[in-house]
N, C-alpha and C positions, 0 to 999 in steps of 0.2 A: 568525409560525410557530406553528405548531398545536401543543398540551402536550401528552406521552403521561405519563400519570400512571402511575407504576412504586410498587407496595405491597413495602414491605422491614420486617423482624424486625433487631432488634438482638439481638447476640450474642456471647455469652462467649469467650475467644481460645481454644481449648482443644486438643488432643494433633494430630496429624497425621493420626491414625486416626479420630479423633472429626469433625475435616474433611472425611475421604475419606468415611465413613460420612453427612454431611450431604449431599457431592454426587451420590451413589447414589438416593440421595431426593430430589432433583430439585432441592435449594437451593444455590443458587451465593453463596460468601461473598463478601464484598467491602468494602469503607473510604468514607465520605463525609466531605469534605473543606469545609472553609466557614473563610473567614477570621476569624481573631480567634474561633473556638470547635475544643474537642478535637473529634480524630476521630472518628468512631462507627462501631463492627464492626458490617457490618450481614451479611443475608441474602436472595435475594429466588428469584423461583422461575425455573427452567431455561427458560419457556417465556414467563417473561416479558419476561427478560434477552437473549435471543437476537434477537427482531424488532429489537432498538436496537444489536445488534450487529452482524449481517450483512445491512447494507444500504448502498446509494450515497446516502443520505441523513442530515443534520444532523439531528438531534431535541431539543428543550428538554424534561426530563424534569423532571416535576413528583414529587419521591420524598416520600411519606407515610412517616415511619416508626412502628411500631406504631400504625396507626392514630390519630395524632395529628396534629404541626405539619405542614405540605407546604414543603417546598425545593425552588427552583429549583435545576437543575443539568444537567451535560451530563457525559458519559461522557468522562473522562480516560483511561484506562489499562484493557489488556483482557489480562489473560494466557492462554495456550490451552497443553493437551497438548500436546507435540511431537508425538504418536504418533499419536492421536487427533483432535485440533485442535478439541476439547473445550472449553467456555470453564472455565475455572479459579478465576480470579480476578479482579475487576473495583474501578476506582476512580472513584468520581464529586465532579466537583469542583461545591462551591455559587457561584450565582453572587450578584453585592450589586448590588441596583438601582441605576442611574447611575456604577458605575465598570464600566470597559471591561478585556473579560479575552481574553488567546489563545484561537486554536483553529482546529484545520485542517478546509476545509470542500470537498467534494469539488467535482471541476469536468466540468460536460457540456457536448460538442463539439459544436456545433447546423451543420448544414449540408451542403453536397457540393463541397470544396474544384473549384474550377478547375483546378488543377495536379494533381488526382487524375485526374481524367478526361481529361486531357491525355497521362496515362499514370506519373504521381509516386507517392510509396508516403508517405501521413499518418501522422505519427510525435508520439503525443505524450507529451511529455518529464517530465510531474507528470500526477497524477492527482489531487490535493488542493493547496489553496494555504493556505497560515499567513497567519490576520487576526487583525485587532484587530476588536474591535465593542464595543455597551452590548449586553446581554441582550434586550435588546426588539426587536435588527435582528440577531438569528442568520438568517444564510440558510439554509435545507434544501441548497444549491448555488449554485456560480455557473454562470451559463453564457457561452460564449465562441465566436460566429461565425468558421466558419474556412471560410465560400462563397469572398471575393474571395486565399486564398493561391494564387499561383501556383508552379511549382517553380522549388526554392529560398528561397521567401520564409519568413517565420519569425517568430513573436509571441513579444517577450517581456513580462518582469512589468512595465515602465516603459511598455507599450503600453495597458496595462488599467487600467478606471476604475471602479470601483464605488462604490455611494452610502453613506453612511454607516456605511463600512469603511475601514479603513487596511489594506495588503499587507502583509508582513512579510518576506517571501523578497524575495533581490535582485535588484535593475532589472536586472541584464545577464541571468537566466538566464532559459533559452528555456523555454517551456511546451507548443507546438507549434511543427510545422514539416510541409512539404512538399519531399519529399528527391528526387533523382535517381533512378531506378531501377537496379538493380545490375547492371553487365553483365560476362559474365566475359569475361575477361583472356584473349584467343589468348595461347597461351606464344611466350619470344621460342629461337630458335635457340639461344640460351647455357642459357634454362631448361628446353629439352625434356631428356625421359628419353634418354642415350643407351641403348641396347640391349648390356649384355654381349658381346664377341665368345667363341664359341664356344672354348673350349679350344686346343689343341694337340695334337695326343697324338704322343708322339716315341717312336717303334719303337724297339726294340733292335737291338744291333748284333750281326752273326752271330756273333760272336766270346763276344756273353753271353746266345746261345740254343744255341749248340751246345757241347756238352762236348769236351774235345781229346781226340781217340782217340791210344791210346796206342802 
């Protein structure tokens, strides 16, 4: 996997207002993580944080801080505006040559299922799968053939084999499938609407339209 080298500032923890004012200015705060060393408040710029955030791919980030050591690592944790959907806050976890660490890595559906074109509606059930790896076999993606599903048929995580990865999510649960198409339901005789019957309307009696002459 290719290294996108990310330049971040270490930085003081300081007021809420002193935050807000740093993200105005295009620096998004955020924590680097590395085993066996403190964390470190860092800083990096809006524009450069953003391509490793919204995208369908895995990135190995090579982070410089002030211009110094280089850490491998990969984007743990992303917080955004509610309002805006802004990024806010970010966590990046270090990773340590030759020990194997989580991480969920997106998954592309390659193909034109058979059961689609038969007339079935492709349903898929993760977008991402939770692995184990060493840092040297981060995949950008997995990709996963779904030509020979016919409707009804269905892949799950016990179906899929990847090279020097371990799955982590469980064997029964489904990741795709090819489902039935929907058809609606003729109502049966007990669930049709019946129709309101019209009123009644009961006349008066001559007796309480006419007043009794006297």
């Amino acid at each position: 996997m290719e290294k996108v080298v990310l330049e971040a500032n270490t930085r003081k923890i300081g007021s809420k207002s002193e935050t807000k004012n740093q993200r105005k200015n295009g620096r998004i705060p955020g924590v680097f993580y590395l085993k066996g060393k403190k964390p470190i408040s860092i800083d990096v710029s809006d524009r450069a944080i953003k391509p490793l955030v919204f995208t369908g791919e895995t990135h190995l980030i090579g982070l410089k801080v002030d211009n110094n050591q280089e850490f491998d690592c990969i984007i743990k944790d992303v917080q955004f505006d509610p309002v805006t959907d802004q990024i806010v806050h970010f966590d990046l976890l270090g990773l340590v040559s030759g020990e194997t660490f989580a991480i969920e890595v997106p998954l592309v559906f390659n193909g034109s299922a058979v059961g689609v074109k038969d007339g079935g509606i492709l349903q898929q059930h993760l977008h991402k799968l939770e692995i184990e790896c060493l840092p040297k076999d981060i995949p950008q993606h997995l990709e996963i053939d779904v030509t020979e599903l016919k409707i009804g048929d269905s892949i799950h995580i016990s179906d899929l084999n990847f090279e020097n990865l371990t799955i982590l999510n469980q064997k029964t649960t489904v990741v795709v499938s090819v489902n039935h198409p929907k058809i609606e339901k003729e109502p049966t005789p007990e669930e049709a609407v019946v129709e309101p019957a019209e009123p009644e309307v009961i006349g008066k009696g001559k007796g309480e339209e006419e007043t009794e002459e006297e």
